[in-house]
C-alpha positions as CSV (number, residue, x, y, z in Angstrom):
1,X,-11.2,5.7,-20.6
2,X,-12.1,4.8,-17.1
3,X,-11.6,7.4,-13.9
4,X,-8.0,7.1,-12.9
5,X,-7.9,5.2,-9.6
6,X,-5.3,8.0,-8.3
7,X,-4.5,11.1,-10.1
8,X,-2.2,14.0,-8.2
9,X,-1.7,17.0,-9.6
10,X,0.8,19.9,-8.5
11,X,1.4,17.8,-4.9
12,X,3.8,19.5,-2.8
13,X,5.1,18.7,0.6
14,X,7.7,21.1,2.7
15,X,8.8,20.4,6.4
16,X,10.2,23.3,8.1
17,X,13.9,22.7,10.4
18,X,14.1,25.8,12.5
19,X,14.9,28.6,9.8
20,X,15.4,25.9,7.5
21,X,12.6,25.0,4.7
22,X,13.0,21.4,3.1
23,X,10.8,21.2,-0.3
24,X,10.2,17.0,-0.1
25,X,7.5,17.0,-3.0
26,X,7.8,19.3,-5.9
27,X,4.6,19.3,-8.3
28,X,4.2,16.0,-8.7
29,X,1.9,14.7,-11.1
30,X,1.0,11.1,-10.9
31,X,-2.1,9.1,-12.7
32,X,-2.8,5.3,-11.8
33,X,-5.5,3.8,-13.6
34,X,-7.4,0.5,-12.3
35,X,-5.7,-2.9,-12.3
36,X,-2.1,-1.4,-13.3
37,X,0.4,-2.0,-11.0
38,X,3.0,1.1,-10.8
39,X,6.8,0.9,-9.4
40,X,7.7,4.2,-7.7
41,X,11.4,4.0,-7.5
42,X,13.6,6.5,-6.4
43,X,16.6,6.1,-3.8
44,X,16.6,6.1,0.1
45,X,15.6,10.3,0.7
46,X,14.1,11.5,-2.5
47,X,10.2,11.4,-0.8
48,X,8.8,7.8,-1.8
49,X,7.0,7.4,1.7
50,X,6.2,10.8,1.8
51,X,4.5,10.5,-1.6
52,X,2.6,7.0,-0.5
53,X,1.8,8.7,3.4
54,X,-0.1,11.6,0.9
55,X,-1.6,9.7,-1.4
56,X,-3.2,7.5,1.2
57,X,-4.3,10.4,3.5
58,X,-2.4,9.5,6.3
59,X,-1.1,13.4,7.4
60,X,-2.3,16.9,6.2
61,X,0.2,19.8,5.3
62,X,0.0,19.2,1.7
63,X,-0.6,21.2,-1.4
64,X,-1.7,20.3,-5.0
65,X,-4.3,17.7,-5.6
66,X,-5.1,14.3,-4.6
67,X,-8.4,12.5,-6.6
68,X,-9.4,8.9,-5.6
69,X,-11.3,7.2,-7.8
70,X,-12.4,11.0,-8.6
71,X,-13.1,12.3,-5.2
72,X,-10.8,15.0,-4.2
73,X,-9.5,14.3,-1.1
74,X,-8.2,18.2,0.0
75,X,-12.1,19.0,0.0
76,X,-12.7,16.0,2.5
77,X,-12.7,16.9,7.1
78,X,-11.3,13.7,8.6
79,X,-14.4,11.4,8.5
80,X,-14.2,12.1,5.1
81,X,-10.6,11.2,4.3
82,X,-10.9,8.4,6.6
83,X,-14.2,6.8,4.9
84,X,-11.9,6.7,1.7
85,X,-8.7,5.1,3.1
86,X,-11.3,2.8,4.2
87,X,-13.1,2.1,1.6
88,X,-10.4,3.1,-1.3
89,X,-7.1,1.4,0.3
90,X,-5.1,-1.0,1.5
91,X,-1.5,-0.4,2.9
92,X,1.5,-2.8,3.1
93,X,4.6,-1.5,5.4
94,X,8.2,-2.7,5.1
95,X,7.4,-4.2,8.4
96,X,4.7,-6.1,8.7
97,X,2.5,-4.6,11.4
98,X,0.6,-7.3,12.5
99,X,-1.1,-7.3,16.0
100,X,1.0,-9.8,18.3
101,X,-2.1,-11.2,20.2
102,X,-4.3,-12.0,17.6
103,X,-3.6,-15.4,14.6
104,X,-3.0,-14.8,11.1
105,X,-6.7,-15.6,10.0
106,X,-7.6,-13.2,13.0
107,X,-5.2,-10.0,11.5
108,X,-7.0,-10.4,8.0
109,X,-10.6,-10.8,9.8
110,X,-10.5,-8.0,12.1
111,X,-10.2,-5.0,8.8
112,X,-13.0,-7.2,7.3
113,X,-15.4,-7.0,11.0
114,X,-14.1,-2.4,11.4
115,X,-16.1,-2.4,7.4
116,X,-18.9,-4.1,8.0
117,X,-18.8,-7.5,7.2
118,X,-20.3,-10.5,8.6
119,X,-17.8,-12.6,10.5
120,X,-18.6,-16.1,8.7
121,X,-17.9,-14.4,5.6
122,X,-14.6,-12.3,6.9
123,X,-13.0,-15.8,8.2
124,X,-14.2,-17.2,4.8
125,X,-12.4,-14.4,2.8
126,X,-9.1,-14.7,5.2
127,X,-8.5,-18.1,4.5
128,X,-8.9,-18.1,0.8
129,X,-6.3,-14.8,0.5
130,X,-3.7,-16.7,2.9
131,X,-4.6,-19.8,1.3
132,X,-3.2,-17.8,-1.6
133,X,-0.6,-17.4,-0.2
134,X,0.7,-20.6,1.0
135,X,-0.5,-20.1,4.6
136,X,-3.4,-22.4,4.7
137,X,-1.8,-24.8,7.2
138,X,-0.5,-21.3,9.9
139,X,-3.8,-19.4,9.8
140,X,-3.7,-20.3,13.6
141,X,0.0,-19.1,14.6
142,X,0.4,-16.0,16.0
143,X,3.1,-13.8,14.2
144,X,5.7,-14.3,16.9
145,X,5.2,-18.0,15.2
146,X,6.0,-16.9,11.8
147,X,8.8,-16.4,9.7
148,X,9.5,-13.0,8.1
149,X,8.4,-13.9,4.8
150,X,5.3,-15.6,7.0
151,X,4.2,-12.0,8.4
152,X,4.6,-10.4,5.4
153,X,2.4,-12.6,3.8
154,X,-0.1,-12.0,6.1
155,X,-0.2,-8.2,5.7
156,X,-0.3,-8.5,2.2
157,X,-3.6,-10.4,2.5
158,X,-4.5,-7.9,5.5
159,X,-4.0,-5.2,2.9
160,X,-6.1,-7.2,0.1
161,X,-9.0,-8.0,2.6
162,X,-12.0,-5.4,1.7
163,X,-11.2,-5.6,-1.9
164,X,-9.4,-2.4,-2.3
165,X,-8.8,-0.1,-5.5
166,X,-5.4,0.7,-4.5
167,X,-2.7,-0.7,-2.5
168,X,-0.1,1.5,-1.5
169,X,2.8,-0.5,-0.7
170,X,6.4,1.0,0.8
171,X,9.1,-1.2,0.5
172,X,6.9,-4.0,1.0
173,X,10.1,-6.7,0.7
174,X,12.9,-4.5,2.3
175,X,13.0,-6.4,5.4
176,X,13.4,-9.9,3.9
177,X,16.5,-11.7,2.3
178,X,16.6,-11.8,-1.5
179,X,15.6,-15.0,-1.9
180,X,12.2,-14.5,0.6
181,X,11.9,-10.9,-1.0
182,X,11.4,-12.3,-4.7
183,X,9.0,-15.0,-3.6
184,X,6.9,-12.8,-1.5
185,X,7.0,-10.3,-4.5
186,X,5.8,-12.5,-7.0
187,X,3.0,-13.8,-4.9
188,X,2.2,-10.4,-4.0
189,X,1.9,-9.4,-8.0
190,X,0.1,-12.4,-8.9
191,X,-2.4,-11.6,-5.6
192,X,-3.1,-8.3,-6.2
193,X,-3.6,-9.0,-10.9
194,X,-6.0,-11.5,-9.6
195,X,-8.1,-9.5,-7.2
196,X,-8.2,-6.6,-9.9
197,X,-6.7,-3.9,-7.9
198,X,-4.3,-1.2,-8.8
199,X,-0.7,-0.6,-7.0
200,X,1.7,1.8,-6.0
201,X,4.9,0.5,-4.6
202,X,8.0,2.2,-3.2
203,X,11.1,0.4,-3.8
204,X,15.0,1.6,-4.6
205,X,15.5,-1.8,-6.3
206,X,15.7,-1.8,-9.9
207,X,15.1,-5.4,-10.4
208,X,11.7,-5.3,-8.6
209,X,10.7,-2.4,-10.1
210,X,11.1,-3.9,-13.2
211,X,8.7,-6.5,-12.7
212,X,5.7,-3.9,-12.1
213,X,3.4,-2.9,-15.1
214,X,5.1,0.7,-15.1
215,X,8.0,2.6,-13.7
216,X,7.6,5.9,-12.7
217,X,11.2,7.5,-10.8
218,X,11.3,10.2,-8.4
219,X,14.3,12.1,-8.1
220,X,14.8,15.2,-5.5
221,X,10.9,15.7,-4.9
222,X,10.1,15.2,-9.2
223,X,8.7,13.0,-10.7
224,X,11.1,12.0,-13.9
């Protein structure tokens, strides 16, 4: 069997209110392996953005194990962690995040240009993943110029652009209308089967989730 893309073992999170310890994470033990796409569902509260901000390395104070494509992130300084996020993951926000001042094609470029790669071939690779998606005729339109389902389109292929592993993706739909939301779902599925990576995405809605290759639920910091 091939090296699980992410494997946690024992992670625990705490955040401390005063005299009051909250225990977010309690041993969980997750395993992704490549090309599956995983639903993390669990209700508004019981720790599926804390789970995704540790699993893509994105604030210390945990405990417990975190292995990316075998590397074990909790021996890593902070080049280190950040050379995998690079390298290892892409991200995709309920909100889009897209910087206002730059196009589409430009948002999907510029992660392309921070890894290394040559510009012809970074515009080249932009236009085929928002092609993808539907957006070969707004690559030029700022987000202000786009719709929601628009901008979320766009991150998607933002998050897709260096060929990632993983995708970590929190609520990636929440901020759209049903009828967007399952639209931009399925062409984020059928994106990120084609391009061969592996998923992890936070949701609370069961009909999503059940669209995903596995469900895994998190309930009061566990895994269940």
């Amino acid at each position: 069997m091939s090296e699980p893309v992410l494997l946690t073992q024992a992670l625990e999170r705490s955040f401390t209110q005063g005299d009051v310890t909250i225990d977010v994470l309690r041993g969980v033990d997750l395993l992704v392996q490549p090309g599956e796409i995983v639903a993390l569902l669990g209700p508004s509260g019981s720790g599926k953005s804390t789970l995704l901000q540790a699993v893509g390395l994105l604030e210390g104070g945990f405990r417990g194990s975190i292995r990316l494509n075998g590397e074990e992130a909790a021996r890593l300084d902070d080049e280190g962690r950040t050379r995998l996020r690079r390298e290892l993951l892409g991200f995709v926000y309920q909100f889009h995040h897209l910087l206002p001042e730059f196009t589409a094609v430009e948002n999907v470029v510029l992660p392309q240009l921070v890894r290394g790669a040559e510009p012809a071939a970074a515009r080249d690779r932009a236009q085929q993943l928002l092609g993808a998606l539907g957006l070969s005729q707004r690559l030029d339109h700022r987000p202000s110029k786009l719709s929601g389902g628009e901008q979320q389109r766009v991150a998607v292929a933002r998050a897709l652009a260096n060929k990632p592993p993983l995708v970590l993706a929190d609520e990636p739909t929440g901020n759209l209308d049903e009828h967007t939301a399952d639209l931009v779902f399925a062409e984020f599925l059928t994106l990120v089967r084609g391009e061969g990576s592996a998923a992890l995405v936070a949701t609370h809605n069961e009909r999503i989730a059940a669209k995903m290759d596995r469900v895994v639920r998190l309930h009061e910091g566990r895994l269940q």
